[in-house]
Steps between C-alpha positions, in 0.01 A plus 500: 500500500643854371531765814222690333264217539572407829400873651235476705364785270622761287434832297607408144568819333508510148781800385455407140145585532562845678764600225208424221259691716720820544554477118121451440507827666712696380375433214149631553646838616720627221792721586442484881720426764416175703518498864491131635318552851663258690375592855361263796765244353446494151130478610612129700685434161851567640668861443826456345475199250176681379671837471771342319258374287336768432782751384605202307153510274598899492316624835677827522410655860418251788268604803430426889279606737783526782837606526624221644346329185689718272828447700460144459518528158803684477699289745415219268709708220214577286529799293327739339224710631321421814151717640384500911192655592429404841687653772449649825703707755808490517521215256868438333438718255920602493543074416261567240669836379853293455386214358323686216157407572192715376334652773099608527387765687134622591567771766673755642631286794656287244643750295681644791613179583619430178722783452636493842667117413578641106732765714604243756639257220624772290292369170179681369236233567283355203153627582142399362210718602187344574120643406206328668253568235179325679696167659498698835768228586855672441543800340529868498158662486412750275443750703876462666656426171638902432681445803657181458597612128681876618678278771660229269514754242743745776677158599547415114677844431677487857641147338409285773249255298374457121124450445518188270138403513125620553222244552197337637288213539171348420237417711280334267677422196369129531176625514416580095302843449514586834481877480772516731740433266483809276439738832843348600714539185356859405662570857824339461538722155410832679694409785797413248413795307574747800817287614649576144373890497667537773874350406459129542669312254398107601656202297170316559125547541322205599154381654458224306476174732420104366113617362634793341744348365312234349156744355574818526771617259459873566630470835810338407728869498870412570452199669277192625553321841343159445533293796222192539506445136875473455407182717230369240166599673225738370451779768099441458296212408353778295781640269528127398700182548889484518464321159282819360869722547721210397607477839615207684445424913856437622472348831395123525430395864557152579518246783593170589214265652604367776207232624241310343302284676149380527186611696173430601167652439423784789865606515521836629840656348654773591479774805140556561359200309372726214568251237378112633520244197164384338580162430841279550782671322881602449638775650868645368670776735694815368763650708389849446325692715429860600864562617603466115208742410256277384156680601329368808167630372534271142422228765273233352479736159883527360607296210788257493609264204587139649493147307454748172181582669361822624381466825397737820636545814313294749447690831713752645846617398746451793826720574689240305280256331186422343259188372332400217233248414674252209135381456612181532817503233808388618851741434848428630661643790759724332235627189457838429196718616490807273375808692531738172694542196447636171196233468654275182445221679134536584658619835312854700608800468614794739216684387277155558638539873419854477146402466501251768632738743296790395796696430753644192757264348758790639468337830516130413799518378695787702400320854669170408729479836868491522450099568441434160824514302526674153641305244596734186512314205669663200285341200614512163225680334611658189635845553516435865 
C-alpha cells in the first residue's frame, strides 16, 4: 500500500487543475492583472504550492487577508507582488513595509500607522486605498474619503508611501441583477474619479471579486481578484456550475474506512440515536469527524461515496468520526469513502455538501482541519 493510501484521510489537491482554472480566467478578462486570493490557506487548499501554482499559470499579484498570511508567503521565497488588507493596531506593518508587501488601508488610524513604520524602516511603503462603496465591511466611507485622499496624497509628496492601488468589494456580485451592483460600481468610479483629480496616480483599480469576474466584464478595470473559483467552484448555484466557466473543483476529500461490520435491526448509531437501522444491515466507519471540519449539522443529510455508491451519513457526526448505513453491501476495511471531489466518479460535490449543511461551498472546503493532510499533486495537464 502507497503512503497516500494508507492516510487515514487526505485533501487531494489537484495543482494542474488550479493552473487551468487561473488560465480559464485570465482569459475571460482580457488585459487585466490577476490577483490569486490565496487567503484562509489557499481557502483549506494549502498557501504556497497553490500560489506557486498560480503565478506559474501567469497569476500576477497574489492576496491575503492577514499579514501574517502575506509574510508567509514571502518567507517561502515567492516573488512578485503580494496584497494585505486586514490589519489592526499596531500590526507589523514595518515587516510588511521591508518585505515589499502591498498594504490596504481604510482609515486614518491606519494611514498614520502606515507612515510611521514607512519612516521607521526607511522605505516608502506600498499603499492601496480602500473605498467601501455599500459592503459596510472594510472600507473608507464616502463621506471620509477627502480626508483619507489629502493625507496619502501629503504622505505621497513627503515620500513616505506610493498609492499603488484603489479598490472595493462586492456585496452581492453572486446575486445576478441585484441593484446593488451598479449602486456599488458607479461609487467606486466617483470615488476613483476624485482620488485621480486630486493627484493619485494608482497602478490598479479593482472591485472585481470571483462573480465579477466571471459575468460582469465592465467591472474588470486593472485587475480581478478571483479567489473561490481559482479553486474550481461557482460562487452561486445561480451564476452556474463549475463546468458552465470551464472550471474545475481542485480539492478531493478522501478517507480511509476503517470498520465494517454487521448490525441488527433497531440499532441506534451514533450520539443521540438519531439514526437507528430499519432492517439488518452493514455499517462502514469514516475517520472524519468535526475536528477535520466536516459539518456537524450535515448529520444524517451529507453525502459520501463508499463501495462506488453514494450514500448518507447515518446519525450524528462525531469530533472524529462518522457512520454510514452500507444497506447491506459489504466494502473492505482500507476502501475509500469519497467526501467530495470534482464528481467524475459519480462521487458529491462540495457544493452537494453545501446543500446538506445549508451553507456556501466557501466553507466546505476552507474548514477542512489541519488533521487532514494536503497532498499536492502536480498533474500533467497540458500547459500545466
Amino acid at each position: 500500500m502507497n503512503e497516500t493510501a494508507s492516510l487515514r484521510a487526505r485533501a487531494e489537491i489537484d495543482l494542474a487543475a488550479l493552473r487551468a482554472n487561473v488560465r480559464e480566467l485570465r482569459a475571460r478578462v482580457g488585459g487585466a492583472h490577476l490577483m490569486a486570493v490565496v487567503k484562509a490557506d489557499a481557502y483549506g487548499h494549502g498557501a504556497v504550492p497553490c500560489a506557486r501554482a498560480a503565478l506559474e499559470a501567469g497569476a500576477t499579484w497574489l492576496g491575503t487577508a492577514t499579514p501574517r498570511e502575506a509574510l508567509e508567503l514571502r518567507a517561502a521565497g515567492l516573488g512578485g507582488r503580494v496584497m494585505c488588507w486586514l490589519w489592526t493596531p499596531g500590526g507589523p506593518w514595518r515587516e510588511a513595509i521591508e518585505a515589499d508587501i502591498d498594504v490596504s488601508v481604510s482609515g486614518m488610524w491606519a494611514l498614520r500607522e502606515v507612515v510611521a513604520a514607512a519612516e521607521e524602516a526607511g522605505v516608502p511603503a506600498r499603499v492601496q486605498l480602500k473605498a467601501d462603496t455599500g459592503l459596510g465591511r472594510n472600507g473608507c466611507q464616502p463621506a471620509d474619503w477627502s480626508e483619507l485622499v489629502s493625507a496619502a496624497r501629503a504622505a505621497e509628496e513627503a515620500g513616505t508611501l506610493r498609492v499603488t492601488g484603489l479598490w472595493s468589494h462586492f456585496a452581492c456580485a453572486d446575486e445576478p441583477g441585484h441593484p446593488s451592483i451598479a449602486r456599488q460600481l458607479n461609487a467606486f468610479r466617483d470615488m476613483v474619479a476624485y482620488a485621480e483629480k486630486e493627484g493619485i496616480d494608482p497602478e490598479v483599480r479593482h472591485i472585481a471579486n470571483s462573480p465579477a469576474t466571471l459575468t460582469l466584464p465592465e467591472t474588470h478595470f486593472d485587475l480581478v481578484r478571483p479567489g473561490i473559483a481559482m479553486y474550481g467552484l461557482s460562487p452561486s448555484p445561480e451564476l452556474g456550475t463549475p463546468a458552465d466557466f470551464g472550471l474545475r473543483p481542485v480539492m478531493t476529500l478522501a478517507a480511509t474506512v476503517a470498520l465494517v461490520k454487521h448490525a441488527p435491526a433497531g440499532h441506534g448509531i451514533s450520539y443521540g440515536h438519531l439514526y437507528t437501522t430499519s432492517r439488518e444491515t452493514t455499517l462502514g466507519l469514516v475517520p472524519l469527524g468535526y475536528a477535520d471540519g466536516i459539518p456537524r449539522h450535515a448529520s444524517g443529510h451529507g453525502p459520501v461515496l463508499v463501495g462506488g455508491v453514494q450514500r448518507r451519513i447515518a446519525g450524528r457526526v462525531a469530533m472524529d468520526q462518522f457512520v454510514v448505513d452500507l444497506d447491506g453491501d459489504m466494502v473492505e476495511v482500507g476502501d475509500e469513502a469519497v467526501l467530495f471531489g470534482p464528481g467524475d466518479r459519480g462521487e458529491p460535490t462540495a457544493e452537494d455538501w453545501a446543500r446538506a449543511a445549508d451553507t456556501i461551498a466557501y466553507e466546505i472546503v476552507t474548514r477542512i482541519g489541519s488533521r487532514v493532510p494536503r497532498v499536492h499533486l502536480q498533474g500533467t495537464a497540458a500547459g500545466s
